[in-house]
DRENTOR-319096 format. One record per atom (N, C-alpha, C, CB): x, y, z; residue in one letter. Coordinates in steps of 0.05 Angstrom, whole numbers, plus 5000, padded with zeros to 4 digits. Each point is the difference from the previous one (the first is absolute). Glycine has a CB too. Layout:
XYZa/...
END
This chain:
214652673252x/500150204979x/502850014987x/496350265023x/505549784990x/503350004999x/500549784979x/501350145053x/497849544957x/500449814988x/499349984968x/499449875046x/497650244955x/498750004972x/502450174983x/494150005016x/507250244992x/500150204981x/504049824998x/494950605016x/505249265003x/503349924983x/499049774979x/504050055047x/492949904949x/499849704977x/499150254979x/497849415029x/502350814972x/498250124986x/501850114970x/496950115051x/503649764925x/502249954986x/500350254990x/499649544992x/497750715003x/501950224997x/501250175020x/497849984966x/501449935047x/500950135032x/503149925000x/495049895033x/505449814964x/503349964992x/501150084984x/499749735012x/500150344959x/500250194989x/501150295003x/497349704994x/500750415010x/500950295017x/503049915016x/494250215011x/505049595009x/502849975014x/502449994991x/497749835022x/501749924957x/502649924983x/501050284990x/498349484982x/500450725002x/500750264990x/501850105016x/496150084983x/504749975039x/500550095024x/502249805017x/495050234997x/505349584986x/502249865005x/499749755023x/502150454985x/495849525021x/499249775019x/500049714994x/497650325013x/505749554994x/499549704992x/498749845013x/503250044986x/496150045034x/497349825012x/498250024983x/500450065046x/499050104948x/497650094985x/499949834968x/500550535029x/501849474971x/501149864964x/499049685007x/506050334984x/495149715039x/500949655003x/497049825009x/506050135025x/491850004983x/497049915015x/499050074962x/499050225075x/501449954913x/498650024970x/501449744983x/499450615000x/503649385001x/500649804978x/499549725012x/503550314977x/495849625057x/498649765003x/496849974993x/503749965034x/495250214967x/497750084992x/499749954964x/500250365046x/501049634938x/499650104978x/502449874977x/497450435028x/504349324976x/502749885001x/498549804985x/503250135043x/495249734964x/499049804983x/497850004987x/502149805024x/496850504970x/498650054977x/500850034971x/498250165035x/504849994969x/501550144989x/501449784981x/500250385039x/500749374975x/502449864997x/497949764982x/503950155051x/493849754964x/497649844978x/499150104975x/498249895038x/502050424963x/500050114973x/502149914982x/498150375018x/503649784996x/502650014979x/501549744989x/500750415023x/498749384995x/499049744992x/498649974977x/500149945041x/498050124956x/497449934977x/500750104977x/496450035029x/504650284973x/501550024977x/502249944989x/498050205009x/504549785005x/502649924995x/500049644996x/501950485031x/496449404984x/500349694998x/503249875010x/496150054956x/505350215054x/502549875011x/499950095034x/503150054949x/498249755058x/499750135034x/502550185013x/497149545010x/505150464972x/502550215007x/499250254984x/504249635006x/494150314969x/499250324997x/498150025010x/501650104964x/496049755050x/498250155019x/501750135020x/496249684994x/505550225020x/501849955029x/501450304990x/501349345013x/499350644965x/501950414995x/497950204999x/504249904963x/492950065020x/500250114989x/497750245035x/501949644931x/497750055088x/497650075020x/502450275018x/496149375008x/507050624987x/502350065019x/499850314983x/503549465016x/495650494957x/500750334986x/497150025008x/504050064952x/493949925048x/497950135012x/499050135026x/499849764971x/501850145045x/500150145031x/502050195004x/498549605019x/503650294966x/502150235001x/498550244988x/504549694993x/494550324983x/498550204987x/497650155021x/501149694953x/497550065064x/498450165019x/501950205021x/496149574996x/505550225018x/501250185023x/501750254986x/500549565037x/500550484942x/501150264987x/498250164987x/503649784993x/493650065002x/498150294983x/497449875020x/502050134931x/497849875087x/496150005017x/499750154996x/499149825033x/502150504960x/498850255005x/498050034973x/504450225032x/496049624943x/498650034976x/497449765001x/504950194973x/494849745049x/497949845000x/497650225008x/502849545012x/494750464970x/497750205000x/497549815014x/501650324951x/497349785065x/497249805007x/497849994987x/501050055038x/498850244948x/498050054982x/500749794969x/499250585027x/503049404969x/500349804977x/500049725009x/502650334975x/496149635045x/499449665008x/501649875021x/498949944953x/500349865054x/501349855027x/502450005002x/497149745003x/504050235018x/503149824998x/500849764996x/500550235022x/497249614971x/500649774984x/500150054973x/498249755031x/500150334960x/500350194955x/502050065002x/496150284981x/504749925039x/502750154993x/501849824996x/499350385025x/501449324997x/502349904998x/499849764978x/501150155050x/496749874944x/498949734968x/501150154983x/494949775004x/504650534992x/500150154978x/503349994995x/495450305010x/505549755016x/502550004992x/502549764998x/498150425015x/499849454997x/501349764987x/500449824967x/498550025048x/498750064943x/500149854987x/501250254965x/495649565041x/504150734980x/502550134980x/503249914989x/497550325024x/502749655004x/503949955002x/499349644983x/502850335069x/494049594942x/501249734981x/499950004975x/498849775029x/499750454953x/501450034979x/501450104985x/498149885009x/504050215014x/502250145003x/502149794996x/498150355031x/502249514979x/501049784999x/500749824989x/498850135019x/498349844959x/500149804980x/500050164969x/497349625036x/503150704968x/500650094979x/504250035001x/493750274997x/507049645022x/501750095007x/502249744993x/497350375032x/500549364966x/500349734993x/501050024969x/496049815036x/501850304952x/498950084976x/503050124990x/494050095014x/506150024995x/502450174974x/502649845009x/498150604995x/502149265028x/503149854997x/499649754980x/501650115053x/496049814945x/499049764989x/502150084973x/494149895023x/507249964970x/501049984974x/499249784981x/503350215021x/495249924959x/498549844987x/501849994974x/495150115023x/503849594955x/501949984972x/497650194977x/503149365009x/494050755002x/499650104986x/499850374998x/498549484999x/501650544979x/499750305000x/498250085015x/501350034962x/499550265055x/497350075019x/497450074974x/503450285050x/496549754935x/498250074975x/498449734995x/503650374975x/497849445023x/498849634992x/498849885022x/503849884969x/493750135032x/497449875022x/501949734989x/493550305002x/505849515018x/500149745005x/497649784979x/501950235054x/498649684938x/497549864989x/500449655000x/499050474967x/499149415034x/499349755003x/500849874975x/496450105033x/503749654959x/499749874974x/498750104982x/500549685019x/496350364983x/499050084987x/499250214990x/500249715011x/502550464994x/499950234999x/497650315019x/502449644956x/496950155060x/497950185022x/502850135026x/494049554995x/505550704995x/501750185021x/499949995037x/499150304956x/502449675052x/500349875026x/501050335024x/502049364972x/496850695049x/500750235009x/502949925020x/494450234995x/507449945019x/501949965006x/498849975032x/503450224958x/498349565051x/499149925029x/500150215023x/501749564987x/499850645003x/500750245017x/496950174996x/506350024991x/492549994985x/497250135001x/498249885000x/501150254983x/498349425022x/498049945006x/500449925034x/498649894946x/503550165063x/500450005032x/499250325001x/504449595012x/496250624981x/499050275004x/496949965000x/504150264978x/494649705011x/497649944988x/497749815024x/503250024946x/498349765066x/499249955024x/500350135028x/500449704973x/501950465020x/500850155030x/497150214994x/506950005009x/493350124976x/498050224997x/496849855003x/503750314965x/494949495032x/497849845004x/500649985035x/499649724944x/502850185061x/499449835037x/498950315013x/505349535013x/497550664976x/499450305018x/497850064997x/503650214997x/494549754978x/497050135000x/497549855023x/501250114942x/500449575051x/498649825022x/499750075026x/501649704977x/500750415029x/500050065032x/498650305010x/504749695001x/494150454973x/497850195006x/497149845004x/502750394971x/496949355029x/497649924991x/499249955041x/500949714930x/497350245080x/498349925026x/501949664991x/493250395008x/507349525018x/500649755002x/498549944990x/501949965030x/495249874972x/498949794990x/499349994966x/498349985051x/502150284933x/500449964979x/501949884985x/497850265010x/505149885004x/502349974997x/500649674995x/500750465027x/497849435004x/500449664996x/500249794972x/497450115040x/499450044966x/499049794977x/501050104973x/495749885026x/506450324968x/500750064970x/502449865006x/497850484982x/504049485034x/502949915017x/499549664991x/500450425054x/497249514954x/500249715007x/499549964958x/497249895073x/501150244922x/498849894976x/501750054975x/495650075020x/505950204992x/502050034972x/503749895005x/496450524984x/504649515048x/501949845002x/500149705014x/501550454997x/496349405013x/499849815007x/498549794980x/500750275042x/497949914942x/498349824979x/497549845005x/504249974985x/495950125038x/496449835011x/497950064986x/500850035045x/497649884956x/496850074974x/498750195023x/498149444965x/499550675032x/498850095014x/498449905023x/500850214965x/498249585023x/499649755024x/501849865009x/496749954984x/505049985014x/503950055023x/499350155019x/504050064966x/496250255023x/500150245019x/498049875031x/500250454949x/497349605028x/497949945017x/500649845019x/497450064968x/503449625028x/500549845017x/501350075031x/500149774955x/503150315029x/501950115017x/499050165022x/502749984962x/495950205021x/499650295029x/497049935009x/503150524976x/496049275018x/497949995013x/497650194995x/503249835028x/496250284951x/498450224994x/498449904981x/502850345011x/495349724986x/497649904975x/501250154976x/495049985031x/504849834947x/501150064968x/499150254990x/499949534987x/496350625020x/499950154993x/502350315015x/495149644985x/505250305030x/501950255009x/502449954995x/497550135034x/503849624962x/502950094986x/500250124974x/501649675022x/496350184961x/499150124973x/500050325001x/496949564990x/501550595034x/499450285003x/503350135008x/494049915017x/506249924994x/502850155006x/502449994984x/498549925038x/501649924942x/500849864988x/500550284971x/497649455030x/499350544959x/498950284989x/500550245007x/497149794996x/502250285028x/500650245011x/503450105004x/495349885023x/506349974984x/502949964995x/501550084976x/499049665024x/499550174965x/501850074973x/498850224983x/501649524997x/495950675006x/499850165001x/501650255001x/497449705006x/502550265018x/501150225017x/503550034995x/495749905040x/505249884957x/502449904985x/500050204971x/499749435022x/498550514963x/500050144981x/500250264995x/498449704998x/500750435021x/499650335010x/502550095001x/496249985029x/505549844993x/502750075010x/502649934974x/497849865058x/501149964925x/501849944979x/499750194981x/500049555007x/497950664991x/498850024971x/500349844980x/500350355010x/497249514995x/499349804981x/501749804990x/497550304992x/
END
């Protein structure tokens, strides 16, 4: 019983509150390379995954006490706040960025088709992965494989070994539900 309740992550929690680096230290092995694969996915650099996973624990072991159970797991909580500070980060990119054009003058192509600034269409994906990672794994996959890997749907299929009609369903159902969480 003892055993269960030190894996038991809000149980560490509470502890950490209370100042327990054991308690810190069994949660951030627990929960270190969830954190750090994220911030990975968004950042695409591995020294700003590598800072940004170091300001997120720091942030846990100084505020656990603002972690709510009723507002969702302790994995949401530490996605959520990860993938805040990550665009924290890249807004933070964003304004050192010294650009030759006026902040007023969109970017545009040759042919005069307006081009968005890499800083908002990276915002724009951070906000899509974070919605992703509300989705049930097996939806999540097959939107992962099909929209950043580029596989067809019969790829998918192949890959995970699942009959075409259910990646298709899941496939559907995903980006649905995607939709909900994006508004539209």
């Amino acid at each position: 019983m003892a055993a269960n309740l030190l894996d038991n992550p809000i149980a560490l929690l509470q502890q950490i509150v209370s100042g327990d680096g054991e308690a810190f230290s069994r949660f951030y092995d627990r929960y270190a390379s969830l954190v750090f694969t994220f911030a990975l996915r968004l950042l695409g650099s591995r020294a700003d995954a590598e800072d940004l996973l170091q300001e997120v624990f720091l942030r846990v072991w100084r505020q656990a006490q603002s972690y709510n159970p009723e507002r969702g797991s302790p994995e949401a909580w530490l996605i959520t706040m990860t993938r805040s500070r990550a665009i924290d980060r890249v807004r933070s990119i964003r304004s050192r960025d010294l650009s030759p054009l006026s902040p007023d003058e969109p970017a545009r192509l040759e042919g005069g088709t307006q081009v968005a600034p890499p800083t908002q269409a990276l915002e724009a994906k951070l906000t899509v992965q974070g919605a992703l990672t509300k989705l049930p794994e097996a939806q999540r996959t097959v939107l992962e494989l099909a929209y950043f890997d580029g596989l067809t749907q019969s790829e998918i299929a192949a890959r995970l070994r699942e009959p075409l009609g259910t990646v298709k369903t899941r496939m559907r159902t995903g980006l649905e539900r995607l939709r909900g969480f994006l508004g539209a």
